[in-house]
C-alpha positions in Angstrom: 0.0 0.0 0.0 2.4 2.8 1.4 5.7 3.2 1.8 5.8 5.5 4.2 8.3 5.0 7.1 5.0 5.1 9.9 2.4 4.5 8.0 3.7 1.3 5.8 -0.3 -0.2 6.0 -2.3 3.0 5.6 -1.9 7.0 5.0 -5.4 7.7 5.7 -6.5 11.2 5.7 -9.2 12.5 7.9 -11.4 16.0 7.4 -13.3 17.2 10.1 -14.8 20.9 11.1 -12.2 23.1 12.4 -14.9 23.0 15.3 -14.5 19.3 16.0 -12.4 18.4 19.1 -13.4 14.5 19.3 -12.8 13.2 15.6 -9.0 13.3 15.7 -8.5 11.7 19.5 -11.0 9.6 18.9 -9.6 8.0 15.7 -6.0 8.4 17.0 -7.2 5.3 19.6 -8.1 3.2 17.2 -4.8 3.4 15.2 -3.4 -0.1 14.5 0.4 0.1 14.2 2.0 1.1 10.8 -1.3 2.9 10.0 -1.5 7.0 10.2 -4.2 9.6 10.4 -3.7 12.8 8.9 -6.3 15.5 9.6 -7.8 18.7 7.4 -9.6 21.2 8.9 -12.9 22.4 7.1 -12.7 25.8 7.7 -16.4 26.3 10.2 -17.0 28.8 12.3 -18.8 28.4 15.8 -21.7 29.9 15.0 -24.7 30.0 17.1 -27.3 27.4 16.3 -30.8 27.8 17.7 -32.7 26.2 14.9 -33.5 24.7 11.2 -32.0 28.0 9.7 -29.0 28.3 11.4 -27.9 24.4 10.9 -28.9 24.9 7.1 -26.0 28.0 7.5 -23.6 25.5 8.9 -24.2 23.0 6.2 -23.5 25.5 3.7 -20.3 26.7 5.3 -19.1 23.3 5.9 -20.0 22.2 1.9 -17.4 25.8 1.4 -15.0 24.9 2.6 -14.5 20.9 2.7 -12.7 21.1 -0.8 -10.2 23.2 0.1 -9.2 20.9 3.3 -9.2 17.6 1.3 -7.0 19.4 -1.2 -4.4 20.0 1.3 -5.0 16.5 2.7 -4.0 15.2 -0.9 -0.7 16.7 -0.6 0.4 13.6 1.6 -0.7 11.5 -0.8 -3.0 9.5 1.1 -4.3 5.7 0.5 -7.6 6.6 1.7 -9.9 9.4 2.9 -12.3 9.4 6.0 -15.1 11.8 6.3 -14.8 12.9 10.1 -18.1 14.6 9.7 -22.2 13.4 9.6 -24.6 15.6 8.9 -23.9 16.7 5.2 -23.0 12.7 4.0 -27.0 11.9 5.7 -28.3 14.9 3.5 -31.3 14.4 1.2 -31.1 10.4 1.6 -29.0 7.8 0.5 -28.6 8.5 -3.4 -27.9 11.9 -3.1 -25.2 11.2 -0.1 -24.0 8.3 -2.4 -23.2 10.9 -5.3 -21.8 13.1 -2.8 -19.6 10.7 -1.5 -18.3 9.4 -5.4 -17.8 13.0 -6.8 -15.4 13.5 -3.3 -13.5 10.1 -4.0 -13.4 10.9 -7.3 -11.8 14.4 -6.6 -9.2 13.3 -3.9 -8.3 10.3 -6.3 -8.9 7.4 -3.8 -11.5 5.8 -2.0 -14.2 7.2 0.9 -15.5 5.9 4.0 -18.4 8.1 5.6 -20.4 8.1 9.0 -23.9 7.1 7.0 -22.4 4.9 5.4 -20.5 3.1 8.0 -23.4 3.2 10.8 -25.0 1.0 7.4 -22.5 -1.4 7.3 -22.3 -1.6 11.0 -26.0 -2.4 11.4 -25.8 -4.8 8.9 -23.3 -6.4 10.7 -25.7 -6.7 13.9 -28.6 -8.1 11.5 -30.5 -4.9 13.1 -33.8 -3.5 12.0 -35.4 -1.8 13.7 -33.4 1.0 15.7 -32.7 4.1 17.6 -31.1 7.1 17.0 -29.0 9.8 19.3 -28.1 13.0 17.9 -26.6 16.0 17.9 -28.5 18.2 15.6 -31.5 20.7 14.9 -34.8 18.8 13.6 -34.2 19.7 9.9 -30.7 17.2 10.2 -32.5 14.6 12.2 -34.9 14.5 9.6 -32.5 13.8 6.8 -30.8 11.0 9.1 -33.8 9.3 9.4 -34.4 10.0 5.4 -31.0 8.1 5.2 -31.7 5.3 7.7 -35.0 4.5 6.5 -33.4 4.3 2.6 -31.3 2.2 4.1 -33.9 0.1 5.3 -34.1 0.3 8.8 -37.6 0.9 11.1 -36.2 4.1 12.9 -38.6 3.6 15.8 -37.3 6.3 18.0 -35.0 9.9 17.7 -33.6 12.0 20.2 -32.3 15.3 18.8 -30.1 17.0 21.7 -30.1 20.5 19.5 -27.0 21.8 20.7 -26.3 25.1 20.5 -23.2 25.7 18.5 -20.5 23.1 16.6 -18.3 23.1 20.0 -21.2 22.3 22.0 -21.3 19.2 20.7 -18.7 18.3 22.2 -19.6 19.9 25.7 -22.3 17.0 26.0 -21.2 14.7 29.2 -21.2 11.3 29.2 -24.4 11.1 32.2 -26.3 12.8 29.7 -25.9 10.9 27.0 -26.0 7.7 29.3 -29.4 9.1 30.4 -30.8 10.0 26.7 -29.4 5.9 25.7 -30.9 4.6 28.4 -34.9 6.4 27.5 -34.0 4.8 23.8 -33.8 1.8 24.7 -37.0 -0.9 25.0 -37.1 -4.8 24.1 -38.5 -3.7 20.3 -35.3 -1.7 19.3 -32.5 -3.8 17.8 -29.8 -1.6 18.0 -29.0 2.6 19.2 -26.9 4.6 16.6 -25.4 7.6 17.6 -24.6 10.2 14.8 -22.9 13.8 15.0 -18.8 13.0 15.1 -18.2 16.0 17.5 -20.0 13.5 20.5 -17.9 11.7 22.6 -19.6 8.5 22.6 -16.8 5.7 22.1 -16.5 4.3 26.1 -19.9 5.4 26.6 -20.9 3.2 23.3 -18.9 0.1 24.7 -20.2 0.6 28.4 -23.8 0.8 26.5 -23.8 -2.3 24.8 -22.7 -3.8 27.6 -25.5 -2.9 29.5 -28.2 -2.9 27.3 -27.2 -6.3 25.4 -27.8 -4.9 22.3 -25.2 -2.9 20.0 -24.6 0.6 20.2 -23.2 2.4 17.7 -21.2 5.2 17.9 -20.4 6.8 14.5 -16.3 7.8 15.2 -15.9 3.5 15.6 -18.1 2.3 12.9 -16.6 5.0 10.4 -12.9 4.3 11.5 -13.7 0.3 11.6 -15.2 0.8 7.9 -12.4 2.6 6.4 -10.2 -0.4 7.9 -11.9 -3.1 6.7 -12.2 -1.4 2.7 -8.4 -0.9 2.7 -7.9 -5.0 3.9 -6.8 -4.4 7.6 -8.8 -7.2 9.3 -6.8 -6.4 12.6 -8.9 -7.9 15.4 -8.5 -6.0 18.6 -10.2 -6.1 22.2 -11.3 -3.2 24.1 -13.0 -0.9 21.5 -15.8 -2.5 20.9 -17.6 -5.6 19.4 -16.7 -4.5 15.7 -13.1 -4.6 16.0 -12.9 -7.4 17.8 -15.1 -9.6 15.9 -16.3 -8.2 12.5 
């Protein structure tokens, strides 16, 4: 694949909102060895978001901007790029987010792994159906995630929007209240819990969930990082992150 001295397996590169604090440590920890993440910034700022119209504002200034991230991401020549952002690859249901997604791997010159996509894959994995979903976002997001799911497939049987107030707020949420919000998700007619937005720290919490709940939880930062893995050929099996890199 590479023959870079560090990353001999995998060069992947990794855009995210300038906004996002929990993308880049998050996938840092799930780094095999002789694999390396290199991030881009999208250019966002943290603008105040107190409804539909100001989350259709950060949409726009995220599509801006992502362009001119993943073209400096191409100047390390990656193997691979990961979309270390949600809301824009659920937008207007899975055919549109599919196009998006080629037109980007066919611009950057090599393959694309994406949260929707991912959560997908990971679901698929669990044999789930009908499921749950935690997020981040204003209604006019949540309802394009459900667009996506239900494209997909999948019963979305219940939705919890948090609507934070800004892109760093996101990551602001604590882990009780997300615990909380899991826990009022969860009844013996959901198969699975997806979480989406990538700025919510979710990846112990996700673990610790399952655990609990007997059921998978799945937090968008693994699925996306275990997805872009697995389409490069890394079947590394690993405890201690989860069900899906230890046994899928």
């Amino acid at each position: 694949m590479s023959s870079d001295a560090l990353g001999w397996r995998c060069k992947f590169a990794v855009v995210a909102p300038s906004t996002n604090t929990i993308v880049q440590p998050d996938m840092d920890g799930l780094r095999p060895n002789g694999v390396t993440n290199h991030f881009g910034r999208i250019y966002v700022p943290n603008m105040p978001i107190h409804g539909d119209d100001d989350f259709l504002a950060l949409i726009k200034s995220i599509e801006g901007t992502l362009y001119e991230a993943v073209d400096r991401c191409k100047t390390a020549v990656p193997d691979y790029l990961i979309m270390g952002m949600s809301a824009l690859m659920f937008w207007d249901g899975r055919e549109a987010s599919e196009r998006r997604m080629q037109a980007l791997s066919e611009y950057v010159g090599v393959p694309v792994s994406a949260g929707s996509f991912a959560c997908e894959a990971a679901l698929n994995v669990y044999g789930a159906k009908r499921i749950a979903v935690l997020s981040p976002y204003q209604p006019i997001s949540d309802k394009n995630v459900t667009r996506f799911f239900q494209d997909c497939g999948f019963d979305v049987a219940k939705f919890e929007g948090l609507k934070c107030k800004s892109p760093v707020a996101i990551a602001e949420v604590q882990p009780d209240e997300l615990r909380r919000h899991l826990l009022e998700l969860d009844d013996d007619s959901i198969d699975a819990i997806v979480q989406v937005g990538t700025n919510l720290s979710m990846l112990a919490l996700a673990i610790e969930m399952q655990d609990t709940l007997g059921k998978p939880v799945v937090a968008i930062n693994a699925a996306t990082y275990w997805h872009a893995l697995r389409a490069v050929g890394i079947e590394d099996r690993f405890p201690g992150h989860g069900a899906l890199f230890a046994n899928h």
